[in-house]
N, C-alpha and C positions, 0 to 999 in steps of 0.2 A: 130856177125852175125850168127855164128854158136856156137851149146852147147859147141863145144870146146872134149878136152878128159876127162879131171876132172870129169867136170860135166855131161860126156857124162856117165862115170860109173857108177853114179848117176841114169839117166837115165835108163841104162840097167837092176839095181838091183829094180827100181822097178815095170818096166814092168815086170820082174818074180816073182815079188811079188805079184802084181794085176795079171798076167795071162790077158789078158784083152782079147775080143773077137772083142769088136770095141774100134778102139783108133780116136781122133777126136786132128789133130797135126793144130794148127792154127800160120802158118809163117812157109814154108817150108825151103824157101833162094832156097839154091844150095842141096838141098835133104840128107844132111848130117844126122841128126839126125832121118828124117826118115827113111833113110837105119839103121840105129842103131836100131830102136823100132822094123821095121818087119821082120827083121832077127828074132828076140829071139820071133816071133807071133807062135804057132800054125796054124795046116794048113788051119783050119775052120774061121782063124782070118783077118782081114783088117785093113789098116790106112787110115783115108780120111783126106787126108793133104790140108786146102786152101790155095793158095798163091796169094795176089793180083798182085805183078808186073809179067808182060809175059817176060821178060827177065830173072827173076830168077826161073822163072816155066819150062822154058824151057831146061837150064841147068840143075833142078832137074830131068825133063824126063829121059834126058839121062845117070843121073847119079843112076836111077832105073832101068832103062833099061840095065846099064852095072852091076849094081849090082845081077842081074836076079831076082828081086825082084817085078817085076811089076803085078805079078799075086794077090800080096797083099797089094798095093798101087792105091788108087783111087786120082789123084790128080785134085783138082779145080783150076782154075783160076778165080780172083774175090773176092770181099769184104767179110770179114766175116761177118758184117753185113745183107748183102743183100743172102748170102749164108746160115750161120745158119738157120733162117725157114722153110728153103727148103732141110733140111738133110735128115727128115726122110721119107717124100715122095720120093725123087730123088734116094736115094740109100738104102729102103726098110729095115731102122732100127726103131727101140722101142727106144732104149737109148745107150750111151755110157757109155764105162768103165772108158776107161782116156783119159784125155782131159791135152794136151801137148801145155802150152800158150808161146809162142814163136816170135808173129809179134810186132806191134807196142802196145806200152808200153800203152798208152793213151787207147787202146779197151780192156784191161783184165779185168776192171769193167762191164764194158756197154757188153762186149761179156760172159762172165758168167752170167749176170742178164737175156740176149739173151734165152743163152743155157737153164737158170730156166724155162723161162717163155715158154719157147717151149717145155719143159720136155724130152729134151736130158739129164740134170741130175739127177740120180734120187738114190735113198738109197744105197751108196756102192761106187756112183762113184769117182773118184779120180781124182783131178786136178793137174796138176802139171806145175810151172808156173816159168819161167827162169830172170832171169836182175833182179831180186826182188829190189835188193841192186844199182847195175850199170848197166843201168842209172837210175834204180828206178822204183816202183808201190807202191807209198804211200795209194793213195784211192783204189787198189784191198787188202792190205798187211792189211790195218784197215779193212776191208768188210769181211774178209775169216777169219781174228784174231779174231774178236766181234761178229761174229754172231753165235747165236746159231745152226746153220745148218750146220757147221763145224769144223771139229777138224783138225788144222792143228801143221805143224810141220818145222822147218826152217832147210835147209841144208847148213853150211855155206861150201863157197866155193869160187873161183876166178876169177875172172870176165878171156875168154878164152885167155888162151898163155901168161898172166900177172901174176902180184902180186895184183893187185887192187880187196880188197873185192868184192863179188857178192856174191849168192847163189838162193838156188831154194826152194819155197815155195810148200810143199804138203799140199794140204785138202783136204781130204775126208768128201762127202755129207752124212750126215745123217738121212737127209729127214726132 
């Protein structure tokens, strides 16, 4: 449910790698990992984190709010589907840097194809995409490996607080 610490280092090394200025976190849970992305933001930087269930959005409120971290966290409530189109008008961006796929397993095709066709991705961007392995994203892990419009890169690593293989799937858009 959460990146866990493993992979949360993962994580952190390459939001300082990408520097990013917008991060786009889709499945917030309990706001774990996005207190780990905006801590290491710059000041000019924001995460808009969607989460569909109001129960687990609620809890990450307050877990931003105790973090003091909410001055660069925009959290939604709501479908990523229904939410993606309405990014860049609602909170006044061009595009994002990285895009941190984290909710349900089943939308990391269909919500990247989203993100394309809206032109939140664009030459540079970075995806980075968790459970690759457990419970699995076979048709994103073929889509991101085979297309020409990406170079990705597999991080293996443990599915969180286990032994059970996981890891996390980076590719960067090339345009």
């Amino acid at each position: 449910m959460n990146v866990g610490d493993e992979k949360g280092s993962i994580l952190d090394s390459l939001v300082i790698e990408v520097g990013p200025l917008v991060v786009l976190e889709l499945g917030t849970y309990c706001g774990y990992s996005t207190v780990r992305i905006a801590r290491l933001l710059p000041p000019d930087a924001c995460v808009i984190t969607l989460e569909f269930n109001p129960d687990y959005a609620a809890i990450a409120r307050q877990v931003i709010r105790w973090s003091g971290l909410e001055d660069k966290v925009k959290l939604v409530e709501g479908a990523s589907g229904d939410w993606i189109p309405r990014i860049k008008e609602h909170f006044g961006v061009r595009m994002v840097d990285l895009v941190f796929l984290d909710h349900w397993k089943d939308r990391y095709l269909p919500d990247t194809k989203l993100l394309e066709e809206c032109g939140l991705i664009q030459k540079g961007t970075v995806l980075l995409a968790d459970n690759v392995i457990c419970p699995g994203t076979p048709d994103y892990l073929e889509y991101v490996r085979n297309s020409p419009y990406y170079a990705s890169h597999y991080y293996r690593s443990h599915l969180e607080y286990t032994k059970a293989e996981d890891g996390l799937e980076k590719s960067v858009f090339l345009g």
